[in-house]
C-alpha positions in Angstrom: 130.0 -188.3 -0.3 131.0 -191.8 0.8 128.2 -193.0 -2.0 129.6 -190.8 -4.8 133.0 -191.9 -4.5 131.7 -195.6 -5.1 130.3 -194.6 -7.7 133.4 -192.6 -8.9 135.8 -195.4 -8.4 133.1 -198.1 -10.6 133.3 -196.0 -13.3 137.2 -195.9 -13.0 137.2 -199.8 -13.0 134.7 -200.1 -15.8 137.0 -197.7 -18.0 140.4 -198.7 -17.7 139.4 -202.7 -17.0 140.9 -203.1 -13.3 139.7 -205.9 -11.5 140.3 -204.4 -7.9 143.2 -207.2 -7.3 146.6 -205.8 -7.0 148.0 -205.0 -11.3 145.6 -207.3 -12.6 143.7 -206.4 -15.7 140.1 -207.4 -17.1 140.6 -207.9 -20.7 136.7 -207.7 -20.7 135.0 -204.7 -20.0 131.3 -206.9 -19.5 129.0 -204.1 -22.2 130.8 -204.5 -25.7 134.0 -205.8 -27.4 134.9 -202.1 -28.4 138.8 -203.5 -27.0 138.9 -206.6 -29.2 138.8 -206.8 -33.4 138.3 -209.5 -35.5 140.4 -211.1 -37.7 141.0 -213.6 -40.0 137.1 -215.2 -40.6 133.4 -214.5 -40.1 132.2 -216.2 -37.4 130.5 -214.4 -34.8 131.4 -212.8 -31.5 128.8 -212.0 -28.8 129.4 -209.3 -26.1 127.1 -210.9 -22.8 126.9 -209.6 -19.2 129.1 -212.0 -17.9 131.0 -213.6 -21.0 132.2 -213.7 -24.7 130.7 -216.1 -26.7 132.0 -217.1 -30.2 129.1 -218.7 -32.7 130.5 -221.1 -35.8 129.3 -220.8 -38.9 129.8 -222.8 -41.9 132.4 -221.7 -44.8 135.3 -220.0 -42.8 138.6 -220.2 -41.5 139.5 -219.9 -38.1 138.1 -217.0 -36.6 139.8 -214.5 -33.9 138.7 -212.4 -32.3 141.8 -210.1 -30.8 142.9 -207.9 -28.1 143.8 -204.2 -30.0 146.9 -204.0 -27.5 149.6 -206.2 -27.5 151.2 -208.1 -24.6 154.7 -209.3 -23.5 155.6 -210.8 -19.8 152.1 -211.8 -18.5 150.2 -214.2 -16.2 147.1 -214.8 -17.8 143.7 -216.2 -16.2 140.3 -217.0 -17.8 137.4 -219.7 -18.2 136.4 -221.4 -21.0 133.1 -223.6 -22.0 132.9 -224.9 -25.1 130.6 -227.6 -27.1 131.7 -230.9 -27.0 131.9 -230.8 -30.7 134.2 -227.5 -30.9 137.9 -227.3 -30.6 139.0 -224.2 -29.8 141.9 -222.1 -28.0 143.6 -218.8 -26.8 146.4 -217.3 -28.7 149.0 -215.6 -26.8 151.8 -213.0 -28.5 150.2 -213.6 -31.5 150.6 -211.1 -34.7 148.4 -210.5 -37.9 150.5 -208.8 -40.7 149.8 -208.3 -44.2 153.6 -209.6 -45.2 152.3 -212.8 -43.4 150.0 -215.1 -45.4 148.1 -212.1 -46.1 147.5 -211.1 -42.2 147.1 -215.0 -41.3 147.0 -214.7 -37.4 150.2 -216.7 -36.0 151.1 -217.5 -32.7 150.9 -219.8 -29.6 148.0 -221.2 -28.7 146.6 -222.6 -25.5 144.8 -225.8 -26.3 141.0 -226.2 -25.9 140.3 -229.9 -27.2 137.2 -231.3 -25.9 137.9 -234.6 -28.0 138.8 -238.1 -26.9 142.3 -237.1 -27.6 142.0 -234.8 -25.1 144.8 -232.6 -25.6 143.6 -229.4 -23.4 146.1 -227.5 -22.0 149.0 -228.1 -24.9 150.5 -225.6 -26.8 150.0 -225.0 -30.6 151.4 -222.7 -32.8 149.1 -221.4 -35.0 149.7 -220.8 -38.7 153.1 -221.8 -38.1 155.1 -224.6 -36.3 152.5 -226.7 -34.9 151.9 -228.5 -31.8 155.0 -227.6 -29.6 153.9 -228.9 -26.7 150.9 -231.8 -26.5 149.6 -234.3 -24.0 150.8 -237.3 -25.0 154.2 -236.0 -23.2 152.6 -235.3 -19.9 149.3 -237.9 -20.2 148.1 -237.4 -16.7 147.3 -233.8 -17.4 144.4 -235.3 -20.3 142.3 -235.6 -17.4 141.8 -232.4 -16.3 139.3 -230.9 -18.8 135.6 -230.8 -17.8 133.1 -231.6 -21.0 129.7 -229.4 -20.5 131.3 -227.3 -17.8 133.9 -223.9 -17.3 137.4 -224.9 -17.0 139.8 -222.3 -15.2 143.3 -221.7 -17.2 146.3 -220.2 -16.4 149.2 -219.1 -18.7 152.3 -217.9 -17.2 154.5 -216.3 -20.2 158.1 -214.7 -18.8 160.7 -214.6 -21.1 161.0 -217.7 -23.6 159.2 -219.9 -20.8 155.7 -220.6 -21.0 153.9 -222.8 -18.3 149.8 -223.7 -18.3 148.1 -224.9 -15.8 143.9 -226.5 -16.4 142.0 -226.4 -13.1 144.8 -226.5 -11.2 146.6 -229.6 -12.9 150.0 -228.2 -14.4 149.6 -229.1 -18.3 152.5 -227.8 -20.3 156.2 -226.4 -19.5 157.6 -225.2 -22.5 161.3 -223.6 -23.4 161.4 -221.8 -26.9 163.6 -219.1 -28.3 162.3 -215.4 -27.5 159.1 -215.1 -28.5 158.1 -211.0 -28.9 154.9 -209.5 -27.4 151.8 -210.1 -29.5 147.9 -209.7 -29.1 145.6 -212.3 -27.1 142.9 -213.8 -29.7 140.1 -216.6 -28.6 139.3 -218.5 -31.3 136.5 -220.0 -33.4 137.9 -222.7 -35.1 136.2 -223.0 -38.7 133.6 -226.1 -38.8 133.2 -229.2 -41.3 129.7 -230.2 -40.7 126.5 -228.4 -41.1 125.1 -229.3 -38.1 127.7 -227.9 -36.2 126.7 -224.6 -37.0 125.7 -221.8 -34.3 127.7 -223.8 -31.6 128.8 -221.4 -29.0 132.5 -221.4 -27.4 132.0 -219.2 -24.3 134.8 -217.5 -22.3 135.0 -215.5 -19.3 137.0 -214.0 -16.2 139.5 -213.0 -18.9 142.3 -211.4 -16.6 146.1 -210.7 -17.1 148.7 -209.4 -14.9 151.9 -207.6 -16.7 155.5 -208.1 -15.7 154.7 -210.0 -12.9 157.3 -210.6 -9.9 158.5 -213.6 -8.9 156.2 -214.0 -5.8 153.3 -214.0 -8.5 154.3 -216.9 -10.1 152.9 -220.2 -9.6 155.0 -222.9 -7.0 155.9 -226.0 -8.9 156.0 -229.2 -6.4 155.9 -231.8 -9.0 157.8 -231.2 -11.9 155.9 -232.4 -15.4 158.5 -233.1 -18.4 159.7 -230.1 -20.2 160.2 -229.3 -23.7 162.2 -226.9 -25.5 162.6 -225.6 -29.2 165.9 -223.9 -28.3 168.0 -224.0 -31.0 171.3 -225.7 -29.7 171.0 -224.9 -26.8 170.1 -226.7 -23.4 167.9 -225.4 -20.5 169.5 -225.5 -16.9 166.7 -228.5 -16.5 167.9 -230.4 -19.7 171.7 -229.8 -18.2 170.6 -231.1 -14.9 168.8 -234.0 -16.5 172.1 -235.2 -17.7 171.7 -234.2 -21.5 174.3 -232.4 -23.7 174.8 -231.3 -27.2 175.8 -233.9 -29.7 176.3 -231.2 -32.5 177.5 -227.7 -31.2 175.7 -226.0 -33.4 178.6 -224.3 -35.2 181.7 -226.7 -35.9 182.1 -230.4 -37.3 183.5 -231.5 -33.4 182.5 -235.1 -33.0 181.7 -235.9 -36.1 183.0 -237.4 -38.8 182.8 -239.1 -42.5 181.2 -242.6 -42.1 184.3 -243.5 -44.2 186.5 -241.0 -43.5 188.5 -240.0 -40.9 187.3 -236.6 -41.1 184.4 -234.6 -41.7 183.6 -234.5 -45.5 184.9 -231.5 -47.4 181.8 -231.3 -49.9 178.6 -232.3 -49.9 177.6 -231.0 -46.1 177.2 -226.9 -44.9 177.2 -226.0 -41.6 175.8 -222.2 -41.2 172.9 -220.8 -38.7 172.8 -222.9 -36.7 171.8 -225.4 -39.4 173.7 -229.0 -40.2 172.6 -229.6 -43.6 173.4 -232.6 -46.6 173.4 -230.6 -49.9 171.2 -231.9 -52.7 173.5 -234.5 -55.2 172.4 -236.1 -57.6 170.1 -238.2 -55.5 171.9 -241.5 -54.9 173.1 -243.2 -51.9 176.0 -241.5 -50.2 177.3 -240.6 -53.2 178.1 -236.4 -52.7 179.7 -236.1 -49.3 178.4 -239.2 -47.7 177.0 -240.2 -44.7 178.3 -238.3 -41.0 178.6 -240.1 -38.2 179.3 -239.3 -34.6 182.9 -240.5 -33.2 181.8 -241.9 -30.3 179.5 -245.0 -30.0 175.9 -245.5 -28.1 174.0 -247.8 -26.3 171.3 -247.2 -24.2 170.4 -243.7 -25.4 167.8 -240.7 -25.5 168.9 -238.9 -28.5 166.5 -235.7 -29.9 167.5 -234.5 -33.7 165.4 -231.5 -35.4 165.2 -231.5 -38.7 164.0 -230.2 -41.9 163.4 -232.0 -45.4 163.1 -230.2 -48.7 160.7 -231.2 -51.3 160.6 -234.6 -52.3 163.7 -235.5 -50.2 164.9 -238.7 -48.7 167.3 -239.1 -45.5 167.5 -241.1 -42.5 168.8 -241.2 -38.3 170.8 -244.2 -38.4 171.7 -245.9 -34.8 174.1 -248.6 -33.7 175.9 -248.3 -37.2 178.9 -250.1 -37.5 181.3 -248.3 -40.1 183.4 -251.6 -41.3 180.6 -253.6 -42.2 180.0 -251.8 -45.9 183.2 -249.9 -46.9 182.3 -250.6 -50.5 179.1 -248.0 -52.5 176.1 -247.2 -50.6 175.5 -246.3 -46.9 176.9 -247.5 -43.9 175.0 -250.0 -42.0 172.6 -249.3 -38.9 169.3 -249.4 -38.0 167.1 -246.3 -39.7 164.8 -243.7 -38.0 163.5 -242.7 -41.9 163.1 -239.3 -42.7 161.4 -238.9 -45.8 158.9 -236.8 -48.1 156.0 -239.5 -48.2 154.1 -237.4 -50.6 156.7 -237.0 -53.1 159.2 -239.6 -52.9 158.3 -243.3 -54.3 160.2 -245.2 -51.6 157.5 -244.2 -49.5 155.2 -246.6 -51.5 157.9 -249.3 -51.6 158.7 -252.2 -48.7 155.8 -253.7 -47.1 152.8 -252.1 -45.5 154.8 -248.6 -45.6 157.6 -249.6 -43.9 159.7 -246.9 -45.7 157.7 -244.1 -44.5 158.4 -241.1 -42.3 159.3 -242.3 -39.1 159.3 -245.5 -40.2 162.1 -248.2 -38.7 163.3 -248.5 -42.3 162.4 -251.3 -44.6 161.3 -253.3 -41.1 158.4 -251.4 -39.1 156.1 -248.9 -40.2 155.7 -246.1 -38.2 151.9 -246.1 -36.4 151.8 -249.3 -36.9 150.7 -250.2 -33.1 150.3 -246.4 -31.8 146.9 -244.5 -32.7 146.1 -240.8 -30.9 142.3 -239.6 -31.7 142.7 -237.2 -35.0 146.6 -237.4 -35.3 147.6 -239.8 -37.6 150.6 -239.9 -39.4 150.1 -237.3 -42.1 148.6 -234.3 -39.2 151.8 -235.0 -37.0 154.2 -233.7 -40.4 154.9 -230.5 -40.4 155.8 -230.3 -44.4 159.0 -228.3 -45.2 158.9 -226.9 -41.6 161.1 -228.2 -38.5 160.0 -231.8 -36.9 161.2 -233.6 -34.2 162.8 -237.2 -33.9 163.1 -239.0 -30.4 165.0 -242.3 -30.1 165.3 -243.9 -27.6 166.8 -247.0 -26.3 166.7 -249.7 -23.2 168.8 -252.6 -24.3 166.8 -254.4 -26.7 163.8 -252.2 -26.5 163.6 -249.2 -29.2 160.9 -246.4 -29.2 160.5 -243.9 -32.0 158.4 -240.6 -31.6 157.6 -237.9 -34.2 156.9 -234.5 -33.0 156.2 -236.2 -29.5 154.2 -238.8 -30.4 155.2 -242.5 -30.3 154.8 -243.8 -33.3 157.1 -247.1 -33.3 158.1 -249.7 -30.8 160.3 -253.6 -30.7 162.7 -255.4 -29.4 166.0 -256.5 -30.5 167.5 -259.7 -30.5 164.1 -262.1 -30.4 162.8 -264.5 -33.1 160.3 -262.0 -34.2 163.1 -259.6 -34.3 165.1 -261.8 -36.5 161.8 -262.8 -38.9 161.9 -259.3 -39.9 165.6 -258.7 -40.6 165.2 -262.0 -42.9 162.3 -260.4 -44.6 164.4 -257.1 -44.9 167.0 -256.0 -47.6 169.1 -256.0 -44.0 169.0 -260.4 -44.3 172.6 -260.1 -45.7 174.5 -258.4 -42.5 174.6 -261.0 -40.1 173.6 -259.7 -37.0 172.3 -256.9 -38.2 170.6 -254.4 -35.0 171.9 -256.2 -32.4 175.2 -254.9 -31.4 175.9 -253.3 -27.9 177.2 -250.2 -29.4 177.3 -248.1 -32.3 177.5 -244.8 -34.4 174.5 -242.4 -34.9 174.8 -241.4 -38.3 173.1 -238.7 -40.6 172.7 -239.7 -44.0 173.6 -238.5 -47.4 170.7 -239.6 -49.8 171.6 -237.0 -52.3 168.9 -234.6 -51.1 169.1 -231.5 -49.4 167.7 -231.9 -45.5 168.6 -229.9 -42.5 169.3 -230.9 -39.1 169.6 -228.9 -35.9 169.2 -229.3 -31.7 171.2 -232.8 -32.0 170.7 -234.2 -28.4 171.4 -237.1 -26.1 171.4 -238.2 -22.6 173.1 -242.0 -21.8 174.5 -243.4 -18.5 172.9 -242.7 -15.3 171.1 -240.2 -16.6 168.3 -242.6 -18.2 
């Protein structure tokens, strides 16, 4: 009797995917893939004893292979080994509809990058946004992947928070807006090279526990940094952190006309959510004009979203001072460039494309110094989508990022520093960059561009 019931309760387990550990879930049932579907491309997917492998083949996209079920609230836990030549990864709530990109799979996905940039563990959203969260903003987690051997991951997805840990080093802690339920999908990403045909990604020990309770969750004892995609709004962490809201997200409130005394009555829009310039005629503060905040800045972190349409040119401008140009044109200030490099012909102007996205305008191009394995400048844009500048400032030294990765870096005030103004269109304001304090300005170009989650910390909070 004792054997039968055994024997009873196996079967049990092998049906509906129990592991035997208290609400957790294999999502593999170790004979077939009867749970899972395929979508998207044709590479191949392997039901084995003890694993799923995926094998590339030549002339496909990305291949998925995908839960039938969806999930919402979930710790997930599974292995992965991959060949040192395939990136790869594990979507989480993703969705496949026909209204989207014809059924293009989109979603987050959980890094596997066996490459020197080593970004295993990140977040990426598929089809969509891009990297939301990758390792050049927590670099001691690029360590953690093993070439030639299983790695261990864990996801923990609760409400708009998603954390990841990779063999026990915590990789990724990121805040976004609600993000609804969606399938699980392991990838095969599509190949480039013949000879990396019939390489195997393998995964196994593929688990999940639903709605898990607090107790379940993972202890933090040292905190990595955080990022979040809210949409102007701050996480109790960034509030703690000493940051606040430069725009509100809803009103003109400390902000003004860079040579007005108010905020402009045409040429700027501010509905969901969204801060946006309206398309001129395509000169130089000639609609509404530049904005600019009322208070000045000195040592800063300041954080700006935005958008750019089609061929448009803007810019962040930083210690701006108002009174130097009150004549045609825009008001003076260094300039974090924000511009359609494919479209635009400033981007080809300057020197050494110094009036590039990102760029320090008509001074330092961006990338210049800063090089991460297969992202260069063109792979960190996400064209016509949201993108992410960082400024940041320690007396004379000024960092740039894009989309969280460094991509310029000097220092005010020194002869080399100087050299460049005089080489600049800048060589006429004397003293240009180098005040204590100034404006952050948004700039009127005469194209339309979008800006939302304005940010900054200053003070003690640096």
């Amino acid at each position: 009797m004792i054997k039968k019931t055994a024997l009873l309760l196996f079967g049990i387990f092998l049906i509906t995917g129990l592991s035997g550990e208290d609400g957790w879930v294999n999502l593999y049932n170790g004979r077939d893939l009867e749970n899972w579907i395929i979508l998207n491309g044709s590479a191949e997917f392997e039901a084995r004893p003890d694993m799923i492998a995926g094998v590339t083949r030549m002339n496909t996209p990305n291949t998925f292979l995908a839960t039938r079920r969806t999930y919402g609230d979930f710790i997930l836990e599974y292995e992965v080994k991959t060949d040192p030549a395939l990136n790869s990864g594990v979507q989480i709530r993703s969705l496949s509809t026909p209204g989207y990109q014809n059924g293009r799979v989109h979603g987050v996905q959980v890094e596997v990058d066996p490459s020197d940039r080593a970004w295993s563990g990140g977040l990426y959203e598929e089809g969509r946004r891009g990297w939301l969260y990758n390792l050049e903003t927590n670099p001691g987690a690029k360590s953690a992947f093993r070439k030639d051997d299983w790695n261990h991951f864990r996801v923990e997805a609760i409400g708009n928070h998603i954390r990841v840990w990779l063999n026990g080093v915590f990789a990724a802690d990121l805040v976004d807006e609600e993000i609804p339920g969606g399938f699980i999908a392991l990838q095969v990403h599509s190949i480039g090279k013949a000879e990396d045909a019939g390489k195997t990604v393998c995964f196994r020990n593929l688990k999940i526990l639903e709605n898990p309770s607090e107790d379940a969750m993972k202890p933090v004892t040292e905190p990595i940094p955080q990022v979040s995609w809210l949409n102007n709004r701050l996480t109790e962490r960034e509030k703690a952190e000493g940051w606040r809201l430069l725009w509100d997200g809803e009103t003109a409130g400390g902000w003004r006309g860079a040579k007005l005394d108010h905020f402009p009555e045409k040429g700027w829009r501010i509905s969901d959510g969204q801060l946006t310039v309206l398309k001129g005629v395509g000169g130089e503060s000639t609609n509404g004009g530049d904005i600019v905040t009322v208070e000045k800045f000195g040592d800063f972190d300041l954080e700006v979203d935005f958008l750019f349409t089609p061929g448009a040119n803007s810019g962040i401008k930083y210690f701006v001072d108002t009174e130097l140009n009150r004549g045609e044109g825009s008001s003076i200030g260094c300039e974090y460039q924000i511009l359609d490099d494919d479209v635009h012909p400033d981007a080809k102007q300057g020197t050494a494309g110094n009036r590039t996205l990102a760029s320090l305008y008509d001074l330092i191009p961006a990338d210049a110094h800063f090089y991460v394995p297969a992202e260069n400048t063109p792979k960190r844009v996400n064209k016509y989508l949201w993108n992410r500048a960082r400024i940041t400032v320690r007396g004379n030294h000024v960092e740039h990022y894009l989309n969280g990765i460094k991509v310029v870096e000097y220092e005010r005030r020194t002869q080399t520093w100087r050299a460049l103004v005089a080489r600049s269109k800048y060589v006429i304001w004397p003293g240009f960059g180098e005040a204590k304090k100034g404006h952050i300005l948004l700039q009127d170009h005469g194209d339309e561009v979008h800006f939302r989650n304005i940010k900054i910390r200053t003070g003690d909070a640096l």
